[in-house]
C-alpha positions as CSV (number, residue, x, y, z in Angstrom):
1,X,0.0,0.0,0.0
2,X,2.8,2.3,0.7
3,X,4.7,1.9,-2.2
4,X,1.3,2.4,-4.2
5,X,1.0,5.5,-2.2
6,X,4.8,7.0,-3.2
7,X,4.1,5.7,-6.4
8,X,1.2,7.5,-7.2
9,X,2.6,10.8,-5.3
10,X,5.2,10.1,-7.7
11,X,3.3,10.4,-11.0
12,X,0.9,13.4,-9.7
13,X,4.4,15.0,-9.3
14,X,6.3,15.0,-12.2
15,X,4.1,18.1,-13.5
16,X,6.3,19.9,-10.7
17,X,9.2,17.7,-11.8
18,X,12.8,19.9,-11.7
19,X,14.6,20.0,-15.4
20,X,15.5,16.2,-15.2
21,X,17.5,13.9,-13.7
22,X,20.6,15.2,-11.8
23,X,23.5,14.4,-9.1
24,X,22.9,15.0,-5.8
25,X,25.8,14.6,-3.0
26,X,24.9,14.3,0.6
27,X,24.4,11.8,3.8
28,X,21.8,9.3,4.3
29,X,19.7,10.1,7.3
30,X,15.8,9.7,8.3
31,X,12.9,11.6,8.3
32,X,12.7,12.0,12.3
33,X,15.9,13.2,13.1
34,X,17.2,14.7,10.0
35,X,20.8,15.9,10.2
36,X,21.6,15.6,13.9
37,X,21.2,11.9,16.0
38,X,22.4,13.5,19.3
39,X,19.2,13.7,21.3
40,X,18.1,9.6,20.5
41,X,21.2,8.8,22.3
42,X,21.4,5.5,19.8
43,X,25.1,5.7,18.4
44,X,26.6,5.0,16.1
45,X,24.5,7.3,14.1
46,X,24.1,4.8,11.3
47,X,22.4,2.6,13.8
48,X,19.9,5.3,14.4
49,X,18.9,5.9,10.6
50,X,18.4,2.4,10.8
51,X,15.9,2.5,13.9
52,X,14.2,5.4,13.7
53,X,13.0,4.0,9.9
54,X,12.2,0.6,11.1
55,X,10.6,2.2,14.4
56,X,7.5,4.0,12.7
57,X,6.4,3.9,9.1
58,X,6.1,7.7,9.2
59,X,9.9,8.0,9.1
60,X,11.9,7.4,5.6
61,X,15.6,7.3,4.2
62,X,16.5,10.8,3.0
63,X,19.3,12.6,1.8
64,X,20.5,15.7,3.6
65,X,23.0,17.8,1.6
66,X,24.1,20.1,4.0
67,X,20.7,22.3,4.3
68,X,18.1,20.6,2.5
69,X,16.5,17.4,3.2
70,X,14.9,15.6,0.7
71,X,13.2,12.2,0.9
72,X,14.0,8.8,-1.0
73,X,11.7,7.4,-3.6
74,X,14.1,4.3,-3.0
75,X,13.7,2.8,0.5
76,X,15.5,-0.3,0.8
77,X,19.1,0.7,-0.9
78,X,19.4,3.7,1.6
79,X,19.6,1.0,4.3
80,X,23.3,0.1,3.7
81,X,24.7,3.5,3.7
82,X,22.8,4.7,6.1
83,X,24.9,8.0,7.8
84,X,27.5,7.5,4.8
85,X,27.8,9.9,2.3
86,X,26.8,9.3,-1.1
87,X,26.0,10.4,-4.7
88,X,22.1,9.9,-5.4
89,X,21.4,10.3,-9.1
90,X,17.7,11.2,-9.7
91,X,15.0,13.7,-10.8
92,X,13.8,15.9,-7.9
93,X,10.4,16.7,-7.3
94,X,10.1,19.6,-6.2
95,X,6.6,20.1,-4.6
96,X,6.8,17.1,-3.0
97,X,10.4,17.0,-2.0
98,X,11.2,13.8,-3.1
99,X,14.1,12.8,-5.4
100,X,13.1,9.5,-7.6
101,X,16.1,7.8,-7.3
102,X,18.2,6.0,-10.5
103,X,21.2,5.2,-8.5
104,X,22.8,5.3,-5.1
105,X,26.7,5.4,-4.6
106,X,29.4,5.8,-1.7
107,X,31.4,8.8,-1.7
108,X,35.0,7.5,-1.6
């Protein structure tokens, strides 16, 4: 049902779509805490992403580039990188704030 539900946010989005698919750099984190894991107290932080997605259904992978947040169409590759920093190449959608992911890759 979920993935129905992205899916269709998905397609009502592209109409708001951004010019096409693009690079975006930036750490894998969650919806609930966003950029800072401090006040769970779960370390390490990648364990956190980890739990606060699998905790409540509300919460989802995102990427946070260093001052915006944007959320995952892709939710199960997030899971092993979670609090690494990667490349996510994708087309942005930018009324929702969602980037429909093509690829995820480490940052060396």
């Amino acid at each position: 049902m979920k993935t129905a539900v992205l899916a269709l946010a998905l397609a009502a989005g592209s109409v708001w779509a951004a010019d096409g698919p693009r690079t975006f750099t930036g750490v894998i984190t969650d919806t609930m805490c966003g950029k800072d894991h401090a006040h769970m107290g779960v370390k390490p932080d990648a364990k956190c992403v980890r739990e606060c997605v699998r905790m409540d259904k509300r919460y989802k992978y995102a990427l946070h580039d260093g001052s915006n947040m944007y959320v995952l169409s892709d939710q199960q590759t997030p899971e092993k990188y979670a609090a690494q920093k990667v490349r996510v190449k994708g087309t942005l959608y930018t009324k929702t704030n969602i980037i429909k992911v093509d690829s995820i890759e480490p940052v060396e």
